[in-house]
NUZAZA-69742 format. One line per 2 residues: number of its first residue (from 1); for each residue x, y, z of C-alpha. Coordinates in steps of 0.5 Angstrom, whole numbers, plus 2048, in hexadecimal, padded with zeros to 3 digits. Last residue first. Example, Ala and Ser with C-alpha at 12.3 -4.5 7.8 and 13.67 -1.06 7.14 Angstrom:
<sites>
2) 81B,7FE,80E; 819,7F7,810 $
</sites>
This chain:
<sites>
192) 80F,7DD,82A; 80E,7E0,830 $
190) 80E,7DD,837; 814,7E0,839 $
188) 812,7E6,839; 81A,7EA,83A $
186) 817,7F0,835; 81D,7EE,830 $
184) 819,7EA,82B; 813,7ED,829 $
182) 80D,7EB,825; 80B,7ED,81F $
180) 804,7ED,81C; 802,7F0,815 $
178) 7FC,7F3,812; 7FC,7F6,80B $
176) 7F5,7F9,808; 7F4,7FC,801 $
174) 7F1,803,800; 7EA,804,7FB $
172) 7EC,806,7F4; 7EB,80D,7F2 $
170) 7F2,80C,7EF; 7F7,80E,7F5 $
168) 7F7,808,7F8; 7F7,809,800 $
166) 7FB,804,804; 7F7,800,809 $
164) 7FA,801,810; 7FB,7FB,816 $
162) 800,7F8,81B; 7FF,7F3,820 $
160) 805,7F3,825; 806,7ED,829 $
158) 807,7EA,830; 808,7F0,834 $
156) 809,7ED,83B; 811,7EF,83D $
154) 80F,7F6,83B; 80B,7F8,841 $
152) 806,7FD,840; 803,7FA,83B $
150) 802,7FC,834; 7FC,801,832 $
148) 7F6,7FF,82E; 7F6,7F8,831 $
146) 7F5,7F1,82E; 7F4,7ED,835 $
144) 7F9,7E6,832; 7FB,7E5,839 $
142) 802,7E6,838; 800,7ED,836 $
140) 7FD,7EF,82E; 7FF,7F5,82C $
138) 7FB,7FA,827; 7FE,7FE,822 $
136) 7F9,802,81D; 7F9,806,816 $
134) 7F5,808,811; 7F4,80B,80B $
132) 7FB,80C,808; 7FF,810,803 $
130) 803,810,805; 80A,80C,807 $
128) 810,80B,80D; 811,813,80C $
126) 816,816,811; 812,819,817 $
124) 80F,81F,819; 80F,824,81E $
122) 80B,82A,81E; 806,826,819 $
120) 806,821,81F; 809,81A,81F $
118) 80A,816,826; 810,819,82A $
116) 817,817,82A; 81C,816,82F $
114) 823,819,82E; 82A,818,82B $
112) 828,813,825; 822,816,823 $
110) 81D,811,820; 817,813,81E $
108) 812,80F,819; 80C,811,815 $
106) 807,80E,812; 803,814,80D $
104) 7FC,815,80D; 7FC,81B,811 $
102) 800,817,816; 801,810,819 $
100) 807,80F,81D; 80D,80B,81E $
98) 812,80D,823; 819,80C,827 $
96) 81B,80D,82E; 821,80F,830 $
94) 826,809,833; 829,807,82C $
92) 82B,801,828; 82B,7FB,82C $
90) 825,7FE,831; 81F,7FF,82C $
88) 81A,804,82E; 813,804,82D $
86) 80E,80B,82C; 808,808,827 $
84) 803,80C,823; 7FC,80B,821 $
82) 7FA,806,826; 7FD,809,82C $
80) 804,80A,82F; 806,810,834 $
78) 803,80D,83B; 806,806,838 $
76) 80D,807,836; 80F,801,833 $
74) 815,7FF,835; 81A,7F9,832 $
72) 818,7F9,82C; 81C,7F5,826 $
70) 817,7F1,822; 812,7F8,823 $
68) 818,7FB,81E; 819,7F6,81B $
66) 812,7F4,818; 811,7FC,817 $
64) 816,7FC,813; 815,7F6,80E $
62) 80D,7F8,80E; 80D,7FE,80D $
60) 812,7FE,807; 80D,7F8,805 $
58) 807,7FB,805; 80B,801,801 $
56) 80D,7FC,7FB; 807,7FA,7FB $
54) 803,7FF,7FA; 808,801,7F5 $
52) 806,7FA,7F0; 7FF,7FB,7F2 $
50) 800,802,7EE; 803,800,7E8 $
48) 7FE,7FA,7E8; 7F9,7FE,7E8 $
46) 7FC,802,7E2; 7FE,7FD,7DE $
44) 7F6,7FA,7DE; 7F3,800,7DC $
42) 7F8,800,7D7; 7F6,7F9,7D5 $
40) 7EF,7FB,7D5; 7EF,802,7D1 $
38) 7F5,7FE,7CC; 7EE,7F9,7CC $
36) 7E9,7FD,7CB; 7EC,801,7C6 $
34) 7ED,7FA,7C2; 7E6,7F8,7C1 $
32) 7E5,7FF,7C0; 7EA,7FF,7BA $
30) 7E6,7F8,7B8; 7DF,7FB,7B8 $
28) 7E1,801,7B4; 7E5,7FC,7AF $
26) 7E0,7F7,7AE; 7DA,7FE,7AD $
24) 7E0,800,7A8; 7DF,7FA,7A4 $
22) 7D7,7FA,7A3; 7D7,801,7A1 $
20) 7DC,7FF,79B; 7D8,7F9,79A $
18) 7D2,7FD,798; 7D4,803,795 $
16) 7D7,7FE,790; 7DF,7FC,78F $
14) 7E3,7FD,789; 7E3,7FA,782 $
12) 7DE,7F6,77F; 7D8,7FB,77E $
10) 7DD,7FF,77A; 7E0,7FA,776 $
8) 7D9,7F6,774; 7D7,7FD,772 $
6) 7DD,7FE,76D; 7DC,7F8,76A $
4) 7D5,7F9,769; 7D7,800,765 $
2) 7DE,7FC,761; 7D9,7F7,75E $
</sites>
């Protein structure tokens, strides 16, 4: 008796080859499952991390530009182009200021006791935001003509359309930001 109850123990006891291969091909299916999931979600935090800085530098842009072109009061025509804009703002100084595309970076130059040129690389401006794949401004006169440069007279700017598309930096294609802007000390009197 006690050679049948040690056979019964042995077969009893653990786990067959079978089961053990079984339990380890559910914990492989399941860990790559997971993995998948954590691979999704950091995926997911990083997108978001970076829309969230482009965001953050579109609405940088954005602000300051609106009140910069809100307040102008001269355009300087023969200087000013669709890539960059040469403007004055009379309640504040006589000199005029700029605002310009260059090398990927949006650059504005203020001098507050002489005129300012568009950006180059001799003479850059203070960083508005990089990188960036475009940039224009286009302005509309009272007539609604969109133009490349602003009108020779001022009184007639209707508004200013601005548009650039920040890069990501992740492969991902560029995100597009268009705004308008209509300013209020140009004396047009049918403006907005």
């Amino acid at each position: 008796m006690p050679a049948d109850h040690l056979r019964c123990a042995l077969r009893n006891s653990g786990f067959t080859l079978i089961e053990i291969l079984a339990a380890l091909t559910l914990v492989g299916i399941l860990a790559a499952v997971v993995s998948v999931g954590i691979v999704t979600g950091v995926r997911g935090y990083a997108f978001s991390k970076i829309n969230a800085e482009l965001s953050q530098k579109a609405s940088l842009v954005i602000s300051r530009m609106s009140r910069e072109m809100g307040d102008l009061s001269a355009v300087d025509e023969a200087a000013s182009n669709n890539g960059c804009v040469r403007y004055r703002i009379d309640t504040i100084s006589p000199f005029f200021r700029t605002i310009g595309w260059r090398d990927n970076r949006l650059e504005m130059k203020v001098n507050p006791s002489a005129h300012c040129n568009c950006p180059t690389p001799a003479e850059p401006g203070d960083l508005l935001a990089e990188p960036m794949d475009g940039f224009s401004i286009q302005y509309v006169d009272s007539s609604g003509t969109l133009n490349d440069v602003p009108t020779a007279n001022i009184s007639n700017l209707y508004e200013v359309q601005v548009a650039f598309r920040l890069d990501r930096g992740d492969g991902e294609s560029g995100t597009n930001f268009s705004f308008r802007v209509s300013p209020r000390n140009n004396g047009n009197l049918n403006g907005p």
